[in-house]
N, C-alpha and C positions, 0 to 999 in steps of 0.2 A: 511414324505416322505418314510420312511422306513415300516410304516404298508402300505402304497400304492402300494409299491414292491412287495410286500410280500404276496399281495392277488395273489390266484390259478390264476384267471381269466385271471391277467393280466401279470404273466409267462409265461400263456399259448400265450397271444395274441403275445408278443415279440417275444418269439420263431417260431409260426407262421409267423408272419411277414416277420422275417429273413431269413427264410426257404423256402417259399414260392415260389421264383424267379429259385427256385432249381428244381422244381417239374414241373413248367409252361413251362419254357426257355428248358429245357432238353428232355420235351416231346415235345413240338412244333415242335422245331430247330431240336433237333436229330433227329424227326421222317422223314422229308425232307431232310437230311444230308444221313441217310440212305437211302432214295429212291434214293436219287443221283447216291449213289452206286451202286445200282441194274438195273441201267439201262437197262444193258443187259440182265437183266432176262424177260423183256415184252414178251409178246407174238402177233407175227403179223400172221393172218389168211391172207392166198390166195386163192384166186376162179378164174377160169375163162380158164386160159392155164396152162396145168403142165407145160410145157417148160418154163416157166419163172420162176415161183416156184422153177424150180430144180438150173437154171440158179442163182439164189440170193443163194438158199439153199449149195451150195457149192463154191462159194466165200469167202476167206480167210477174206473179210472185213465188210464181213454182221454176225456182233454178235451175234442177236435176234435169239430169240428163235421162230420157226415159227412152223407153219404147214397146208395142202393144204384142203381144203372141195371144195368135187362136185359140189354144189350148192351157188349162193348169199346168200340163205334164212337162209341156215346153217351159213354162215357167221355171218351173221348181228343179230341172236338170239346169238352169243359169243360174239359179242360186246355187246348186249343189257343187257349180265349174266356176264359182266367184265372179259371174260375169255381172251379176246383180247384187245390189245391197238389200233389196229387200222386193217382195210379189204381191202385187195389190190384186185381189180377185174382188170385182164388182160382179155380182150374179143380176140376174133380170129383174129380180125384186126391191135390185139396189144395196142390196145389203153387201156390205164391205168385210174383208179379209186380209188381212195383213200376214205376210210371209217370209222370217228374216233366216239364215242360216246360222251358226253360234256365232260364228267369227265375227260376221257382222253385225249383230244385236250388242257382242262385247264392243267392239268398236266405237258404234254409235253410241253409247252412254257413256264411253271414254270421252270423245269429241265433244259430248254435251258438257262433261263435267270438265272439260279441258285438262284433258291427260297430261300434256305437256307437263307444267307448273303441277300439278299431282303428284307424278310421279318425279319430279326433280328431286325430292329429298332423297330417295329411294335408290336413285340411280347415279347420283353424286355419290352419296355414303359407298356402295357398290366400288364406283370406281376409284373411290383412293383405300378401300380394304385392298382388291386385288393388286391395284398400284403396290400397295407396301408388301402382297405376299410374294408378288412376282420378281419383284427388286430385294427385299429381302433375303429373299432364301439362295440367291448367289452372293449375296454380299455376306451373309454367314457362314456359306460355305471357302468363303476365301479366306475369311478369320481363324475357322477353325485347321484350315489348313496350313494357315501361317504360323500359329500359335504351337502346332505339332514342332515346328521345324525349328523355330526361333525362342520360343517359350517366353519371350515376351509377352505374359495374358494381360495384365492389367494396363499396359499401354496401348496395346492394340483392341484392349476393348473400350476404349477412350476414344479410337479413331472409328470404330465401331458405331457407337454412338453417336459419333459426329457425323456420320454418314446417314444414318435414321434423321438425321436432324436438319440437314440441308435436303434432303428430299423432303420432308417434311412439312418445310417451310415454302417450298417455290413450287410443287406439284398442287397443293390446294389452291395456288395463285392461279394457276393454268387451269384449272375445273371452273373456279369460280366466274374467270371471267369469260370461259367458252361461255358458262351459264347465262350469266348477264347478256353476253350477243347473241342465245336464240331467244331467249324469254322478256328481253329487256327489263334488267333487275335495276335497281337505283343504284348507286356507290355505297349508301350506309350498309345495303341490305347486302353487297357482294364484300365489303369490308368485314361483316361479322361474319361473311360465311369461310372467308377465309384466315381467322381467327382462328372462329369452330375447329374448319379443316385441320389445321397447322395439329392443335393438342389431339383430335382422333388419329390421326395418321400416325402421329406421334405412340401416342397408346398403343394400336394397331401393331406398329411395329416390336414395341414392348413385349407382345404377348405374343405373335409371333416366331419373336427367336427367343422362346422359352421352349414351344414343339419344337422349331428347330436343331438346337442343343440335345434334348432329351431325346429324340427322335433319329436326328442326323438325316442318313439316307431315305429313312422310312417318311419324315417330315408329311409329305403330300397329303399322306392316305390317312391323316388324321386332321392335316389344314385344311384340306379340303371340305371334308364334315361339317368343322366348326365351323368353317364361311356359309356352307350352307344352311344349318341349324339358325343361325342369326339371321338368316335373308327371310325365313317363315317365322321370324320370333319377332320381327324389326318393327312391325306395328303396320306396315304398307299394304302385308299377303292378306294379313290373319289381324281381325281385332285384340287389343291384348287382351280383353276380356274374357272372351273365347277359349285363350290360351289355357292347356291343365299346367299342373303346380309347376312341374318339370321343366315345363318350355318356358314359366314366366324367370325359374333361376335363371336359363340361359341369358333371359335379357339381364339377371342382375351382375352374373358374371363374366359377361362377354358386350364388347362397346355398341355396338352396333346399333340396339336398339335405341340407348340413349343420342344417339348423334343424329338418328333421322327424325326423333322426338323433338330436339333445340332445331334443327336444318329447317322441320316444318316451318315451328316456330319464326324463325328469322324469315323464311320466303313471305309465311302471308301475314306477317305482319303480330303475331302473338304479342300478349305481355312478359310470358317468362319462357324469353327465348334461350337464354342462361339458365336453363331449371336443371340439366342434366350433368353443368359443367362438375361440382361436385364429386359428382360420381366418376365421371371420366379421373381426374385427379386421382383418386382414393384410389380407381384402379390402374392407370398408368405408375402412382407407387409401390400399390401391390407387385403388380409382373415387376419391375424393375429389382426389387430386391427377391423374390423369386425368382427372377433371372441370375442375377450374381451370385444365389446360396447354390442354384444349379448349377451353375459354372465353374464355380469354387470345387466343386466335387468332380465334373466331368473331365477338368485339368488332372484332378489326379490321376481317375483313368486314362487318359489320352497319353499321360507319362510315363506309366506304368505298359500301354500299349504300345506307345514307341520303343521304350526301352526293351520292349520282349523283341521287335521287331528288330531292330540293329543288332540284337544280340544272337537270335535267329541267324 
């Protein structure tokens, strides 16, 4: 256990691991956290009547930062160059026209509905998935290269384990509380979400280095998929309702969905912020001993491969 520690590799991937939720959560959330702020720094173009223009422009309660062009056509090239949020055309008869580009129509219904705290669950869950795929899949690959050589399996997959478990534990610490310092969350609310955290990562990882093993090299080109099939299945992109048959199994056999489901839950405050834990459980069992009956067998091969090798 102690020379499996010990490899560079697999310092590095813990430390990654742990770290990881710092980097994601902090750029996501902050970066929407601060556009919150800035609200009033948009810029709204008028066309049409200065009198109205001047009429908003000296109003005590119009924020925005504005300014009038001559023409529509000037208009609508600053929408199209992001230099405006949105084109008010007032025509002679007063009659008003609103003018937004997509980016910024999405934007502004973000901000309304305070994307921030929205999308928290979403992009927590995110960041301790790839937390455990990134750190994972070297730390399985040091195993399974140890295991070639020494054929110690069942002890090195104990330290194995224990490595999924200590990242685990202290990477949702590090999400949860970035989270709490841009969004200001309570202590109960960052305590269960690092709870939450601890068993999906956990799971995450479970399921993981099941593609890993079965996979090996190939690993990516199928972890990949699966992260992305759960990021439109997760309940954030796509209502579940919505969802056809196919994509709601994914939620049933893949965690993802259930964690941003409780994650909600715990942020705004839900009653059954624990509805999902259940199922996280049932399936962090499952991968776990589908992990071992894989393993069980891939030992054979890998014995069976070195021994052709040395003999080679």
């Amino acid at each position: 256990m102690k020379t499996f520690f010990s490899k560079k590799p697999v310092i590095f991937s813990i430390f990654l691991g742990i770290i990881y939720p710092l980097f994601m959560v902090g750029i996501y959330i902050g970066t929407y956290k601060q556009s919150v702020h800035k609200i009033d720094q948009l810029d709204i173009t008028f066309t049409g009547n200065r009198q109205v223009y001047e009429g908003f422009k000296d109003s005590k309660d119009f924020t925005f930062k504005s300014n009038f062009v001559t023409s529509k056509k000037q208009g609508e090239e600053e929408l199209q160059k992001n230099q405006a949020i949105m084109m008010v055309d007032v025509d002679k008869d007063k009659h008003v026209r609103y003018y937004v580009n997509s980016g910024s129509d999405v934007f502004s219904r973000q901000v309304a509905e305070k994307a921030n705290e929205i999308m928290s669950p979403f992009f927590l869950t995110i960041a301790t998935f790839i937390g455990a795929l990134s750190s994972g899949i070297v730390i399985v690959g040091v195993f399974r290269a140890k295991i070639m050589n020494e054929k110690k399996i069942w002890m090195d997959y104990v330290s194995l384990q224990l490595a999924f478990i200590i990242i685990s534990i202290f990477s949702p610490i590090v999400g949860a509380l970035t989270l709490q310092h841009i969004n200001n969350l309570s202590s109960m609310v960052t305590l269960d979400l690092i709870l939450h955290g601890m068993l999906f990562m956990y799971v995450s990882f479970l399921l993981l280095h099941i593609v890993f093993l079965l996979l090996e090299q190939y690993a990516m080109a199928v972890a990949v998929p699966i992260m992305l099939s759960q990021f439109v299945t997760s309940g954030s992109i796509v209502p579940y309702s919505t969802l056809t048959p196919f994509r709601k199994l994914v939620t049933s056999v893949f965690p993802m969905y259930s964690n941003v489901k409780d994650v909600t839950a715990i942020i705004f405050g839900f009653d059954d912020k624990y509805s999902q834990v259940p199922h996280l459980l049932f399936l962090g069992v499952a991968y776990l001993i589908i992990g071992m009956i894989v393993l069980h067998f891939k030992n054979i091969y890998w014995k069976k491969e070195f021994s052709f090798m040395v003999l080679k």
